[in-house]
C-alpha positions in Angstrom: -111.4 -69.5 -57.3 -109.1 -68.9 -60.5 -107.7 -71.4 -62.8 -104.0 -72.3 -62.7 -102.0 -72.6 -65.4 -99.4 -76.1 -65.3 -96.3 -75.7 -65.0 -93.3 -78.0 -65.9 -90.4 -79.0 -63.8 -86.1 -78.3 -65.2 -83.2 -78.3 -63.7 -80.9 -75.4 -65.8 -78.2 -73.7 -64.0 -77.7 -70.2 -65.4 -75.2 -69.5 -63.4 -73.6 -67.4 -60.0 -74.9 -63.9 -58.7 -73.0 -60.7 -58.9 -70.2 -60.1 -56.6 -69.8 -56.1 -56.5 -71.6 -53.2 -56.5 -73.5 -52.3 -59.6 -72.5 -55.6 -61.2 -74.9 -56.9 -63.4 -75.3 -59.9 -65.1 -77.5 -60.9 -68.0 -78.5 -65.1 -68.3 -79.7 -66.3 -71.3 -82.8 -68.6 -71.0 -82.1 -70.2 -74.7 -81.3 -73.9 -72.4 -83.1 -76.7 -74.6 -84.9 -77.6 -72.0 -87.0 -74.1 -71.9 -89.0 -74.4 -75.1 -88.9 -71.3 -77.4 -92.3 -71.0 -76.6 -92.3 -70.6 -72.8 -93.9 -67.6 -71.7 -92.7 -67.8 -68.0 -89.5 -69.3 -66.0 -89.7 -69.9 -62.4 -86.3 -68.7 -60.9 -84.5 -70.0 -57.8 -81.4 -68.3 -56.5 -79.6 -68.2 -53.4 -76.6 -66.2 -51.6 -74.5 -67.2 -48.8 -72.1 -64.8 -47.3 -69.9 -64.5 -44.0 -69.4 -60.7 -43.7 -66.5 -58.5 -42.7 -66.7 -54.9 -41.1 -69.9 -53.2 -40.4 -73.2 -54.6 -40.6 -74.6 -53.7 -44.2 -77.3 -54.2 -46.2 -77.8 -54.7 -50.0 -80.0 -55.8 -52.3 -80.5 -58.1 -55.6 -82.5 -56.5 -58.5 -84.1 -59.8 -61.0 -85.8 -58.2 -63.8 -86.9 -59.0 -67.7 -87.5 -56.3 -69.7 -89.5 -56.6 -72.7 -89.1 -54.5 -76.4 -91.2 -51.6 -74.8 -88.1 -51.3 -72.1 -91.1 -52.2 -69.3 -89.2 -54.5 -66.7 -90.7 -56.8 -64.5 -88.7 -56.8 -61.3 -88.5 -58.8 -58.0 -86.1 -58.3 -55.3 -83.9 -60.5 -53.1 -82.5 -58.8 -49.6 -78.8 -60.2 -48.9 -77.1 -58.4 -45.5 -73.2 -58.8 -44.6 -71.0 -57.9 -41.5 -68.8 -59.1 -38.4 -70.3 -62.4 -37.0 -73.1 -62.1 -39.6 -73.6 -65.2 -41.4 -76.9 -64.9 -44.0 -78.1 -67.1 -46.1 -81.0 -65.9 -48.3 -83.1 -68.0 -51.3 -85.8 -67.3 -53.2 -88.4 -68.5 -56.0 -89.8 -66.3 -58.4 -92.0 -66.2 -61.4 -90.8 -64.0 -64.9 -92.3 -63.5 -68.0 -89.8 -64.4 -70.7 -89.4 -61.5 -72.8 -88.2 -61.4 -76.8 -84.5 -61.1 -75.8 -85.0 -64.4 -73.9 -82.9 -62.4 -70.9 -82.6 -62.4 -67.3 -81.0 -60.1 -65.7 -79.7 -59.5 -62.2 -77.8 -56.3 -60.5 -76.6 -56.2 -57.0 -76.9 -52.9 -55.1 -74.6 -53.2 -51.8 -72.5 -49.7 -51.6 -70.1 -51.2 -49.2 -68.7 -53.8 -51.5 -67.6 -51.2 -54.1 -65.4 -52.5 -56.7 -63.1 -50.0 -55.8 -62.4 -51.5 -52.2 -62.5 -54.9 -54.0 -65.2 -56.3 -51.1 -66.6 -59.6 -52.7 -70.1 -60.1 -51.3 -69.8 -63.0 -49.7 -67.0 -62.2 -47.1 -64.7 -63.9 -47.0 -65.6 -67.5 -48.1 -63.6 -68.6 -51.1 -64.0 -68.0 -54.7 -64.3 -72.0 -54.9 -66.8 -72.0 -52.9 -70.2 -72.4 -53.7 -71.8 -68.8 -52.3 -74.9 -68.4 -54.9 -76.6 -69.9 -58.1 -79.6 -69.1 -60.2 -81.5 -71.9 -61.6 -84.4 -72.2 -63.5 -86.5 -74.9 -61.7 -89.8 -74.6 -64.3 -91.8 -73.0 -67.2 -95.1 -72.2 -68.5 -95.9 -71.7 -71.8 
């Protein structure tokens, strides 16, 4: 049986998912409530979308990358199309790296910026489609 190391619970929002193709976004995990210290975040994240046109599928990319340029990466599935409503969450452990950076790129070819196809379909920029949290740390 192995040991396992204690976690503690937050509640910091970092912020919404990418929307288009290739989009990337970097979150900073500098929130008071993660101590400089922490050597890991637990993420949460979720996307909702209502889809338009042909079924597709795309993924999130959630990575760190350390100095070295090694990333740690874990992967979230998202699917859109016609009558296809998808909700998707999950939780995943990182290793906070010196830049104190998440980041999080969306590969979904049909939603090319160029055709201006939003991810989530057609619900409403108002509307709350995704989020990434961090729910915990360990140092």
């Amino acid at each position: 049986m192995s040991a396992s190391v204690a976690w503690t619970p937050v509640e910091v929002t970092l912020g919404d998912l990418p929307s288009f193709h290739e989009d990337e976004i970097a979150y900073e995990l500098t929130d008071p409530q993660i101590p400089r210290d922490a050597k890991e975040v637990l993420i949460y994240t979720f996307i909702t979308s209502i889809g338009q046109g042909k079924f597709q599928r795309g993924y999130y990319e959630i990575y760190t990358r350390d100095n070295n340029n090694k990333e740690c990466k874990q992967y979230m599935n998202v699917a859109t199309g016609e009558g296809v409503n998808v909700v998707n969450s999950a939780d995943l452990w990182f290793p906070v790296t010196p830049d104190k950076l998440l980041r999080v790129k969306l590969y979904h070819p049909v939603s090319k910026k160029s055709e201006n196809k939003h991810i989530a379909g057609k619900l409403a920029a108002s509307q709350e489609w995704s989020k990434v949290f961090v729910v915990g740390f360990r140092n």
